[in-house]
N, C-alpha and C positions, 0 to 999 in steps of 0.2 A: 433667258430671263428678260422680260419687260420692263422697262423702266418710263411710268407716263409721264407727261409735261407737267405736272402737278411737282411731283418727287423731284425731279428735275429743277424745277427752279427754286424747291425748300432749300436744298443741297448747295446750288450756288447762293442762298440767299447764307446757308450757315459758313460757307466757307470762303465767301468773298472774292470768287473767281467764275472764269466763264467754264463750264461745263461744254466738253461736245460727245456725244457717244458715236463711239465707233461700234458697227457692229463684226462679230467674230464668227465667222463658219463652222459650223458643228466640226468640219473633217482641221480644220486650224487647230481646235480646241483640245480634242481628243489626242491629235498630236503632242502641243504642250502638256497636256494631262499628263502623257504618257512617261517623257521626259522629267519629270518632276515625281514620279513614281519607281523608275523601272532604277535597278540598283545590278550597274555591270559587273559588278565583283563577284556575283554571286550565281549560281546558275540553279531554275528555279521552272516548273514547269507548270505551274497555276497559270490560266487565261486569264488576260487582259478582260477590265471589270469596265463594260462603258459606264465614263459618270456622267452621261445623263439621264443614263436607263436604270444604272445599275444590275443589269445584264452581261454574262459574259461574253465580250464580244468576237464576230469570225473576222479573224485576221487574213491578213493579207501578206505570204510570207515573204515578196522581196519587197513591199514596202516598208513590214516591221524591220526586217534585216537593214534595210538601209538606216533606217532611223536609230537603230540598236546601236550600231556601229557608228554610226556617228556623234555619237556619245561617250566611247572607248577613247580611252587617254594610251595605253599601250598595248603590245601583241599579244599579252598573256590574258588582258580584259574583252581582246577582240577574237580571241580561240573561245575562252566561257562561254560569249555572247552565241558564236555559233554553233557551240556544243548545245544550250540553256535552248535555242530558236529550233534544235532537229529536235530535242525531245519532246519541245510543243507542238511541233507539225507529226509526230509518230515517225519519225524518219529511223532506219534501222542503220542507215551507214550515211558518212559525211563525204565526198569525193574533192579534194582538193588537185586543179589538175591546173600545168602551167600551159599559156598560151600566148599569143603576142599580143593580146589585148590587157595580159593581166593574171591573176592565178582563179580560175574560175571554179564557184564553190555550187553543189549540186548536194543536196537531200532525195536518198532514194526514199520514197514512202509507198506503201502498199506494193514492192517490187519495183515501181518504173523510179526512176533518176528525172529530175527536176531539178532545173537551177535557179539559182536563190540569187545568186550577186555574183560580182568579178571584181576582187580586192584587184588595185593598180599597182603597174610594175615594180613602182618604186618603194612599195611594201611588201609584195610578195615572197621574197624570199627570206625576209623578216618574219613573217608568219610563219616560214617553213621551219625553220630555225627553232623557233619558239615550242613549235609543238612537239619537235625530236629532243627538245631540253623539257619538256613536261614529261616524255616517254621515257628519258633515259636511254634513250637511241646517240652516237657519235658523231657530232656537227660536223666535225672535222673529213667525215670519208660520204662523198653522194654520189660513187664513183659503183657502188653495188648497192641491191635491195639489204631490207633492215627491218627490222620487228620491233615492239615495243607495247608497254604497255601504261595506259594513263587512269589514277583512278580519282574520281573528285566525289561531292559530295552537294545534293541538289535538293531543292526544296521542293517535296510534293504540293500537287494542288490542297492537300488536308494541314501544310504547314511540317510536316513529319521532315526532319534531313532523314536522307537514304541516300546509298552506295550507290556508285554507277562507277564502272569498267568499261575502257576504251580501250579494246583493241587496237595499235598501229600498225600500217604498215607503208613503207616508203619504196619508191621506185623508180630507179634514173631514166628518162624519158625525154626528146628535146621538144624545148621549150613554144618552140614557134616563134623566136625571136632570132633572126642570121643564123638557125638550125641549132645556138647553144643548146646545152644539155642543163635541164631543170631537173626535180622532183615531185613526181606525184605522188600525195599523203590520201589515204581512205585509211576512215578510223570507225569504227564496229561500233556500237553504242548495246552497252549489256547490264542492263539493270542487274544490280545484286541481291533486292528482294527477288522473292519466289512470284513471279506474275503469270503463272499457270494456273486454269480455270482448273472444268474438270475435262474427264474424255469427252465428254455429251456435249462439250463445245470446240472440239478440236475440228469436227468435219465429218467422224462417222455416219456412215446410214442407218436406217432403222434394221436394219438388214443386218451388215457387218457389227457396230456397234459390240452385240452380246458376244458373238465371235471373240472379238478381240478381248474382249475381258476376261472372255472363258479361258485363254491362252496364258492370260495375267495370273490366274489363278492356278498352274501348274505348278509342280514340284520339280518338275524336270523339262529340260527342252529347251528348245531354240527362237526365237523370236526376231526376224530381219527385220528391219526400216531400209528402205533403197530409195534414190531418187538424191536428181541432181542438188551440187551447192546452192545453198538458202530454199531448200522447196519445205522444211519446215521441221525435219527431222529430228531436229536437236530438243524442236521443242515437245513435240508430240512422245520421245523420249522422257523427258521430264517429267510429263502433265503423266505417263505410264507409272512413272517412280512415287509422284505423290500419290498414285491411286493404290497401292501394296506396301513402301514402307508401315516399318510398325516395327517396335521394340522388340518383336520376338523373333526377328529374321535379322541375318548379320548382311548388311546390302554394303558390296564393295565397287566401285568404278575407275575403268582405266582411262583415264580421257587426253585429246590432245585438241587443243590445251582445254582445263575445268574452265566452262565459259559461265557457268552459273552453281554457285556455292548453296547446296543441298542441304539442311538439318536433316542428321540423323544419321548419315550413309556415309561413309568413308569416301575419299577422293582424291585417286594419285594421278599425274601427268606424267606424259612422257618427256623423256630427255632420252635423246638419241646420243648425243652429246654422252650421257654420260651411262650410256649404255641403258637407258631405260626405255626400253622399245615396247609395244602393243605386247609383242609375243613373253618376253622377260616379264612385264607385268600381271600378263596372267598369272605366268607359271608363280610367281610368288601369291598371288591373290591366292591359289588353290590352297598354298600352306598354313592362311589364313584362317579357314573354318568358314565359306563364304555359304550364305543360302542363294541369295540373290545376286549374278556378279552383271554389269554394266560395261561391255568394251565397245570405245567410242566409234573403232573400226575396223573391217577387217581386210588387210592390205596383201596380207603375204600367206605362203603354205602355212610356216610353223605357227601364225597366228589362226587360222583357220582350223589346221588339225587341233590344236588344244581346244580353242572355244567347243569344237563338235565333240571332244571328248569329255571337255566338263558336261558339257548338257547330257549325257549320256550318259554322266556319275553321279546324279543327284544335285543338280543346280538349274536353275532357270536364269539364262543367259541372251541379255536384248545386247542387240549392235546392229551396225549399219552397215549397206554394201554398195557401193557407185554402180546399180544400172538402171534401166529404160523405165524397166516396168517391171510389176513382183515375179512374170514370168524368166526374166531374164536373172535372176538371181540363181538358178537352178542351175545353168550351163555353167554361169560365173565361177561359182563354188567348187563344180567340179572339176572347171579351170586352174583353180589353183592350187584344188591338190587332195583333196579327204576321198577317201573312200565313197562311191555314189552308197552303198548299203550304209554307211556309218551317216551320210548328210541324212537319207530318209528317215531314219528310227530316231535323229537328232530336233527336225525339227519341225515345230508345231504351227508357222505360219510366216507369210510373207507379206509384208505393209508397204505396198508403194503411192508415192505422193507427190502432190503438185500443190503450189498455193494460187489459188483462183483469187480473183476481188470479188468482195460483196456488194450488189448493188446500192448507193447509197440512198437510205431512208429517205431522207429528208428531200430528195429530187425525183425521189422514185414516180415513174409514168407507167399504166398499163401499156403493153407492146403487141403487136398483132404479129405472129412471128410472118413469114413471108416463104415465098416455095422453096426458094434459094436453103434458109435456115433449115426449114423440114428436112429438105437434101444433104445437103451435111450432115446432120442426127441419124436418118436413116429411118424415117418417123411420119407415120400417116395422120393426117389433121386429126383423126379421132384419137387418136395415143399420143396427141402432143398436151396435151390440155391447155389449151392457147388463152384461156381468162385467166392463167395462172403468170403467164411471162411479163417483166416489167424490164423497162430499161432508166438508166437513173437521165436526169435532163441536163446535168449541172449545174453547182449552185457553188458560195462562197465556202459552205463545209466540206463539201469533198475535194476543193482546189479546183472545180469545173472540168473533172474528170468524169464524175454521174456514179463513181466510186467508193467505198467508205470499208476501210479492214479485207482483212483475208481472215480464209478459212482453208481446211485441206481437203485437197479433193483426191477420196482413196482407192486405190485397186488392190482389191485383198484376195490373197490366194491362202484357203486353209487347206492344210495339208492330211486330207484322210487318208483312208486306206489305199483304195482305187490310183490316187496320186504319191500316195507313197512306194506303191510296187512300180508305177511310172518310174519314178525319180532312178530307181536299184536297177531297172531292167528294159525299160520302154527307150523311145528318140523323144525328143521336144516334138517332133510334128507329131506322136503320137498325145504327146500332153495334152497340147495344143486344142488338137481334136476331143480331146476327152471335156475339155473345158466347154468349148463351143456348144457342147451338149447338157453341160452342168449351168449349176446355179453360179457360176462366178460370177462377182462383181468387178468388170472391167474400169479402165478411166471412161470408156466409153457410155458403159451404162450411169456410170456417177454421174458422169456428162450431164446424163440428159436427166435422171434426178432433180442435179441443184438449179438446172434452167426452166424443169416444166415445174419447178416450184418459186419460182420467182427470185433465189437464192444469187444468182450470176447471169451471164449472158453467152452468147453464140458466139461473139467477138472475142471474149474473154479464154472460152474454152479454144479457139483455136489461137491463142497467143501463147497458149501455155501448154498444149497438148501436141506431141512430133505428131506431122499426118499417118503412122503406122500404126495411132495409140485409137483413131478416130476409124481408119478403113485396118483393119490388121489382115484382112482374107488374101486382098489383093490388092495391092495400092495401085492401081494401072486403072481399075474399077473406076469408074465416075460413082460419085457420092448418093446414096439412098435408093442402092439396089441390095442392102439387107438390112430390113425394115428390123424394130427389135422393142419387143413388148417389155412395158415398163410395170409387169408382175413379176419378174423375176429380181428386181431389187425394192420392188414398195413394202 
């Protein structure tokens, strides 16, 4: 705002003093702005309003962090502030880790870990303190790892208070300080509303997609999710459950632990502790009357045999399995114990997953892909559709990553006939082979899907994909000596 010489000297003429103006820098201003706004008590995930634009402004996350924090009167306002600062960055986990500089605090967002600030020595273990007394974790023992669980109450950007769950978990660790022994805090961040789209936003292709719902729609059968921790399972599990409840199906789930509270469907956890194991929870769920049963995982024989015998008595039964890829879910199974004829007639398909980043809108640049790229894909200039590839440039919205969300990237194995007499009687090399000559949707071919649509990148996919997911013939192979036409997943 301008103030001319005129105004200027009405002003000192009415108030009988000398006037001088200073002038104040937009980045000064919005600072104080801020601080005379921002309320640490509370944790709250509406963007910062610029007041001169009135526009929501792209923050900057260790400057806000710093400014946040230095407005915090104690450790309980200065835990909020960093819970209140992940949930406006999309941060999925908090990392608190000590170090001889300080206890250094790191926001994973879209997957990668970023650090935001490094609280100093001489409050660090005050914060540590603070946040096992919000969990209800033992100040007193930092001598073993510890669980816990924190749950607060956050103002959405529409003004709405809603739930959020924090997962804790703490772990004795030295410090970096003359080798003592600190603790390191990572805390989950789990909204308690339902923030599940639909399936048509989880990552399917136009391909799989129908597949997979077709499976949703069984009366009986098996349905896997596999792929490593955080690759997206839990959720893609969920967004499965809001697409089939309905009042006229009895939907039961065994989880460890219920990370997200479902209307509608029942929901036990395990306590190992007190004898409530995956396996024990089934077997009660069946005495239940279940249509639809939900087990979070399958670890052992006697959990494995029941799940494949409920699917095989009239229930439609999703859970997850720790491997590579959907193929490997096949040997796993029979690894642990069920009959191969009872795994084939059980079940109706395998869903393996990665989370990729999406390239970020807002920076997004056409990309000319290069020879190198085609070689990695396995992709001749004419099957790349190269006006289609984008790489993002960086900007202040995606953190100058070129980044913006995840999506899943899937390898679906339906299990028909031909695959099913495999599973009872054939080797994996013969699978194997049977696939190479079918329509399966590899990570491979998804691969190249979401990059010759503009969707992700060549850097991306090989950050998130094992080289045996990219070459699987023969990894000794140099890259892009089997070329692979992108009509069998369009």
């Amino acid at each position: 705002m301008e103030v001319s010489e005129a105004d200027q000297e009405f002003l000192q003429q009415r108030l009988h003093a000398q006037i001088q103006l200073i002038p104040v820098d937009e980045i000064s201003y919005r600072k104080w702005y801020r601080k005379q706004t921002i309320d640490h008590r509370t944790v709250a995930t509406a963007q910062f309003i610029d007041p001169l634009t009135g526009e929501a402004e792209v923050e900057d996350i260790s400057e806000i962090t710093e400014l946040s924090l230095a407005q915090t009167e104690n450790q309980i306002e200065r835990v909020k502030a960093i819970v209140a600062l992940a949930l406006r960055s999309r941060a999925s986990d908090i990392h608190l880790e000590p170090s001889a500089s300080g206890l250094r605090v790191r926001f994973r967002i879209d997957g990668i870990l970023r650090h935001v600030t490094t609280f100093p020595p001489e409050i660090s273990r005050r914060v540590v303190v603070s946040i096992k007394v919000m969990s209800e974790i033992d100040i007193a023992e930092s001598r073993r790892p510890q669980d816990g669980r924190m749950a607060e109450k956050y103002m959405s950007a529409d003004q709405q208070s809603q739930g959020l769950d924090l997962r804790v978990s703490t772990l004795p660790c030295i410090s970096g300080v003359q080798g003592e022994m600190g603790e390191k805090v990572v805390m989950r961040l789990l909204r308690q509303q339902n923030t599940f789209q639909t399936i048509k936003d989880i990552g399917f292709s136009e391909y799989s997609r129908p597949i997979y719902q077709h499976w949703l729609q069984q009366l009986q059968g098996m349905i896997i999710l596999t792929g490593p921790t955080g690759s997206g399972k839990t959720s893609t599990l969920y967004t499965s459950l809001q697409e089939i409840v309905s009042e006229a199906v009895n939907f039961v789930t065994v989880e460890d632990p219920v990370e997200y509270v479902f209307p509608g469907i029942t929901q036990t956890q395990v306590n190992e502790a007190a004898g409530m194991t995956f396996a024990a929870g089934l077997r009660s769920i069946l005495r239940q009357d279940p249509d639809i049963i939900m087990l979070g995982e399958i670890r052992d024989h006697e959990t494995a045999e029941t799940a494949v015998r409920a699917a095989l008595t009239g229930h439609l039964v999703l859970t997850t399995l720790h491997t590579n890829d959907a193929i490997g879910a096949i040997p796993r199974l029979k690894d642990i114990g069920p009959d191969p004829g009872l795994i084939s007639d059980a079940l109706l398909g395998v869903v393996a997953q990665r989370l990729v980043r999406r390239v970020c809108p807002h920076c997004a640049e056409s990309y000319t892909p290069t020879e190198a790229d085609l070689k990695i894909l396995g992709l001749s200039w004419e099957d790349a559709a190269p006006q289609a590839w984008r790489k993002g440039r960086g900007c202040n919205q995606c953190f100058n990553s070129g980044y913006l969300g995840r999506e899943a990237l899937i390898e679906l194995l339906d299990v028909n006939e031909p695959i099913r007499q495999l599973i009872y009687e054939g080797s994996m090399t013969q699978l194997q082979r049977y696939l190479e000559r079918s329509q399966f949707e590899s990570f491979r071919t998804a691969a190249i899907v979401k990059i010759t649509q503009g969707i992700t990148t060549v850097d991306e996919i090989r950050r998130v994909l094992p080289f045996s997911a990219l070459y699987p013939r023969n990894a000794h192979e140099p890259p892009g000596l089997q070329p692979l036409k992108l009509t069998q997943a369009s």
